[in-house]
Structures are given as structure tokens and as C-alpha cells.
N, C-alpha and C positions, 0 to 999 in steps of 0.2 A: 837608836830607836828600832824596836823591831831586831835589835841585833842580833839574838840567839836563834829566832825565826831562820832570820836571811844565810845566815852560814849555815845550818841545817835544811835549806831548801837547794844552799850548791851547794852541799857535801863536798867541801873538796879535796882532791888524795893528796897525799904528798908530792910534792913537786909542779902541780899541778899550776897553770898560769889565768889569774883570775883578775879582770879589769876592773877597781873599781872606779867609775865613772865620776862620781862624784866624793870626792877624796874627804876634803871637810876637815876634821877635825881628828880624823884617821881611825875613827873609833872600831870602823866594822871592818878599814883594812888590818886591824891590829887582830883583831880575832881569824881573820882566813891569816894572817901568816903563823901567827901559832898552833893553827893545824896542819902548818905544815905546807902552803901553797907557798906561790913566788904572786906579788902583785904589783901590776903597774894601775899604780892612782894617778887619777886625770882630774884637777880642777884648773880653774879659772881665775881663783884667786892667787894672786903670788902668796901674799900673809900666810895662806892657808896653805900655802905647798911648804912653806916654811917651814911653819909648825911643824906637821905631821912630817918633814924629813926628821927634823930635830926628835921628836917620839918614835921614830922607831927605826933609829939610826942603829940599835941593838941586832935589827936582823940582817945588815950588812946587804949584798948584793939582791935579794931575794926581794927585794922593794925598789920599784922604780918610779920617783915623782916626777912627770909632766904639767905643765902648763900647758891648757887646751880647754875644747869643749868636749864636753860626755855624746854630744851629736857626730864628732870626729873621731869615735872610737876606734872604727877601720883602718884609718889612717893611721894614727897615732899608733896603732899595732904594727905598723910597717906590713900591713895589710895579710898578716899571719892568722890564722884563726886560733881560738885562744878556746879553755874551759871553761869559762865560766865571764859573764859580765853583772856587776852590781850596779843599781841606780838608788840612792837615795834622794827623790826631786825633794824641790822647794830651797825655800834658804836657811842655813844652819846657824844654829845657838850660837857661834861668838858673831855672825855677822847680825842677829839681832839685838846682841848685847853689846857693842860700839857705835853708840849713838851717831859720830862720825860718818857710817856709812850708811844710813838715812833709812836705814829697811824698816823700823821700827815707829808706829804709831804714838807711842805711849814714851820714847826722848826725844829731846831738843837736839837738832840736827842739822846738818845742811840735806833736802830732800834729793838727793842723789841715787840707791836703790842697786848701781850698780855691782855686780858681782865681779868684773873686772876691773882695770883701773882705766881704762879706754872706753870708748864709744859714749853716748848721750847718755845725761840723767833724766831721772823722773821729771826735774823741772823743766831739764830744756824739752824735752816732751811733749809737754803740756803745753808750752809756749809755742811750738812749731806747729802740734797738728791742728785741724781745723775742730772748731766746737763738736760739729756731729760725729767728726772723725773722733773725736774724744769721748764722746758718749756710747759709741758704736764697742770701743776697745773698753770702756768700764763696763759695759752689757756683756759682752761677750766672755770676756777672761775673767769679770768679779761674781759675772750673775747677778749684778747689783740693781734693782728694778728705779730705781731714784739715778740711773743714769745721766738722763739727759740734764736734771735743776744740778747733777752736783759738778756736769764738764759745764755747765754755765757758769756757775761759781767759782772753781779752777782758773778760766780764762779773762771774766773778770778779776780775781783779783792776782792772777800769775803769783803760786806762793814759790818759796824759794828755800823754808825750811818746813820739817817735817809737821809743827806746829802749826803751821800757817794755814799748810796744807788741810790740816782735820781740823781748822776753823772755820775753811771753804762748807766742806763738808758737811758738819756739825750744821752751818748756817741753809744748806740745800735742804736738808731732810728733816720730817718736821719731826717734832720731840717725840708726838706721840707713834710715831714709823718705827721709832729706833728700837734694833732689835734687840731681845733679850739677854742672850747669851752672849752674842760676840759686840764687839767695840764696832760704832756705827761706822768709824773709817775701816777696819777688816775686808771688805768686798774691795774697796777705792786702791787701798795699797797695794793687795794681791796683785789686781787686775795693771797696775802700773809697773810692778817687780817684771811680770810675767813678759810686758812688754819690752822695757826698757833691757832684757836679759833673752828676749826673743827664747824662752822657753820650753812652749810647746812647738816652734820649732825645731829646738832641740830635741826634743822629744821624738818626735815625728822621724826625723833621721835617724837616730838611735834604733826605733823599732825595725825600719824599714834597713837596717844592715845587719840584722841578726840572723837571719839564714847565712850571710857571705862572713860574719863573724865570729861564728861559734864552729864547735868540731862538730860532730858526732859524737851524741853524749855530750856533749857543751850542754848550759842550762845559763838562764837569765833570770836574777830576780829582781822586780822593781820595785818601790816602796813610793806610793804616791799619797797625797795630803788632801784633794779637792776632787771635784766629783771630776773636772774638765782633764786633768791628766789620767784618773780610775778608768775616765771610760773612752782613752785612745787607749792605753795600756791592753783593756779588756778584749777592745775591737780587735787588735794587731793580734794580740796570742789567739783568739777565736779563729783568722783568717788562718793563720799560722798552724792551727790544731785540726785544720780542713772540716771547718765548722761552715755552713751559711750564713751571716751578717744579718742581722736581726731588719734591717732593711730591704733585704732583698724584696721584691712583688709578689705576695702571696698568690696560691694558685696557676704563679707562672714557674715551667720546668727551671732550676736552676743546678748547672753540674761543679758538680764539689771537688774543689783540687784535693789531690791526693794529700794525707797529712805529712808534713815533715816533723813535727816537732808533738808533742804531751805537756798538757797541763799537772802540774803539779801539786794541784790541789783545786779541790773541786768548786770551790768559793775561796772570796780573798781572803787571807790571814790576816787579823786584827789582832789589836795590844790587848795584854793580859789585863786583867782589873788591877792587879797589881803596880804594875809602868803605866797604866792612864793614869792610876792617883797619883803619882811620883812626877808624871812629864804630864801637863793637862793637853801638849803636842801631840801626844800618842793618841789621844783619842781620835783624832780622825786621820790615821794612819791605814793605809791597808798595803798587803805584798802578795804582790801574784806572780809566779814563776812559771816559765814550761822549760822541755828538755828535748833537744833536738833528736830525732832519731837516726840509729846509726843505716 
């Protein structure tokens, strides 16, 4: 998604060491090594580290898969700074199309959500935290305003497969709510992925190592899906581009850190008409990059 975007946003030269954070299905590391970079992809998933070695087992040493998170990029670099970092957030097409791993609304599944194969599922989730605490996390991470009837319904009826689950759901929100465009469960799953995958935590780390990650001339591009990751993503390159925070106290003196790093484009990059008709996921895709100054 966004692939031809994101490799023309790091440009990257030959030889060049570019991390993609979230590895997936190896699509976008396929295209920086055929310009000619070396990449070490970082997922989460074993499946998916699988795969993409098996694809592109062709470039030999110049590909390095890891098992980790995109928040431990630093590390996982053995704390080198590197050219370039990619992020493509959310969760990717084969983990919504193996019903198995419960991310998907629309099959029968066990409601599990996890992008590793360790830590809590979506269900044990639900059944651990407390109602309001449950209502608190679908508010926050779905934007879902039928928060609080639909973590009442959840905890009464504790589902356990994906179905069950947008039955709760379906039964909290009344017919005539339900919104037009997206599937009435859409806010409820988001908001439980996010959690149960501690996300915008990851996220939050990510941002906040990209001075101590990148070189000079290093560049980050991130490709986020939801408003809630667009606008840390926005926040961090802003601070980073020695901009003011649209929060600061108007009318009060505020001194502005020197810039280290450039925006790379002056508004975020959105999917062509083309790839929103082909992927209906691109449509609410955006990519924002800056570039560290030397």
C-alpha cells in the first residue's frame, strides 16, 4: 500500500541500510532491495517472518528477518544508526484473511486479535479489565461513541469467537446508529487490536528513537490508517521539524528547538484513485516522512 510513494519518499542509494519495521508480507521490503538497499525487517509475527524470508531469499545476505517489535527498532539495530526506517501501522492482509487469528469481523474465529503468538487475547481482555475500563479503551483507541452499552454487552455476555463478539455489539448499538460506510463492529475491533497489540505504544517509541536512529540524511516514512496514529505521527515529525505543537498557550512566549530533521512533504500522501479502487484499505491510508538534517 502506498508502495511506490514510500520508497520514493527514502530514496534509497545503493547499499544503503533501511529498517522495515513492520515487515508483513515483505511487499515494500521487496521493492527497497531492488533499489539496491540492504534491509532488516522487523515483525512480530513468526508466520510472517517466514514468509517474506522464503520471498526473498533471492537477495541473499542483503535481507535480514527479525522477530521483534517496530517500537525496538534501536535495539534490534544493535543500536547503529541506520538510513532510513519504514512503518507500515495496522494489521496486514494475510493476518485479516486467516480467520484463525480473529482480527477480522466479517469470519468465524477464535476472537484472539494477536499479532504475536504470546501475550493476551482480545477475549482474555475483555474478561480481565473492568466494564468502565472497557469502555474507556473502545472510546479512546475506536472513537466509538456507543462505548460504554457496547463494553456492557462484551462483559455480559464474555464472547469468545469473533462472531459472538459483533453480536454483543450489533445488540449494544441500536439499528438506526449504525454507520453507513463502515461495519458497526469496525471502531470495537480496531480499538481491541490496538490494545491487545499495545500499538500506539509502539508507536510512541518508534517516534521518540528517531533522532538516536537515523543518520544524517537518514529519512522515516510512516503509513498510518486511523486518525489516532495520523495525529502522533503528525505531532512527533512537527516537534522534530522544530515546529510549535498546535497546543502550546496562545499569546504566551514559546522558544522553539532548533530543527533537526524536514518534512518531506508538505501534507500527508494519500492513495491514488487508482489503488483506493483496487485496495478499498488505501483509502484511508496517509504517509508522512521527514529527513534528518545532516
Amino acid at each position: 500500500m502506498l508502495l511506490q510513494e514510500a520508497v520514493q519518499l527514502l530514496d534509497p542509494r545503493e547499499g544503503a541500510l533501511i529498517i522495515d519495521g513492520t515487515l508483513g508480507g515483505g511487499g515494500h521490503t521487496e521493492a527497497l532491495l531492488e533499489r539496491g538497499a540492504r534491509v532488516l525487517g522487523i515483525d512480530r509475527d513468526a508466520r510472517a517472518l517466514e514468509a517474506a524470508a522464503a520471498r526473498l531469499a533471492r537477495f541473499g545476505e542483503r535481507f535480514t528477518p527479525v522477530q521483534g517489535e517496530f517500537g525496538e527498532a534501536l535495539r534490534l539495530a544493535g543500536a547503529a544508526s541506520v538510513d532510513g526506517l519504514l512503518l507500515d501501522l495496522g494489521v496486514s492482509s494475510p493476518q485479516l484473511d486467516v480467520a484463525e487469528r480473529g482480527f477480522s469481523f466479517m469470519k468465524a474465529g477464535p476472537l484472539d486479535m494477536r499479532m504475536a503468538a504470546d501475550g493476551e487475547t482480545a477475549a482474555e481482555l475483555i474478561a480481565r479489565v473492568p466494564e468502565q475500563e472497557l469502555a474507556d479503551l473502545i472510546y479512546a483507541y475506536g472513537e466509538e461513541r456507543f462505548s460504554r452499552p457496547i463494553a456492557r454487552q462484551l462483559k455480559a455476555r464474555l464472547p469468545r469467537t469473533t462472531l459472538e463478539a459483533v453480536e454483543a455489539i450489533k445488540a449494544a448499538v441500536p439499528r438506526r446508529a449504525w454507520p453507513k460506510e463502515l461495519h458497526v463492529a469496525t471502531r470495537t475491533f480496531q480499538a481491541l487490536r490496538i490494545a491487545v497489540n499495545r500499538e500506539l505504544e509502539q508507536l510512541d517509541r518508534a517516534l521518540g528513537s528517531l533522532d538516536a536512529l537515523l543518520k544524517p540524511g537518514g529519512r522515516a516514512a510512516i503509513i498510518s490508517f486511523h486518525s489516532l496514529e495520523d495525529r502522533a505521527v503528525k505531532r512527533a515529525f512537527r516537534a522534530l521539524c522544530g515546529e510549535v505543537d498546535d497546543s502550546a498557550l496562545r499569546g504566551l512566549p514559546v522558544a522553539k528547538a532548533a530543527p533537526r530533521f524536514r518534512a518531506l512533504s508538505k501534507k500527508a500522501v494519500i492513495a491514488s484513485e487508482a489503488e483506493s479502487r483496487d485496495n478499498p484499505r488505501a483509502r484511508s491510508a496517509k504517509l508522512r516522512g521527514v529527513e534528518k538534517l545532516s
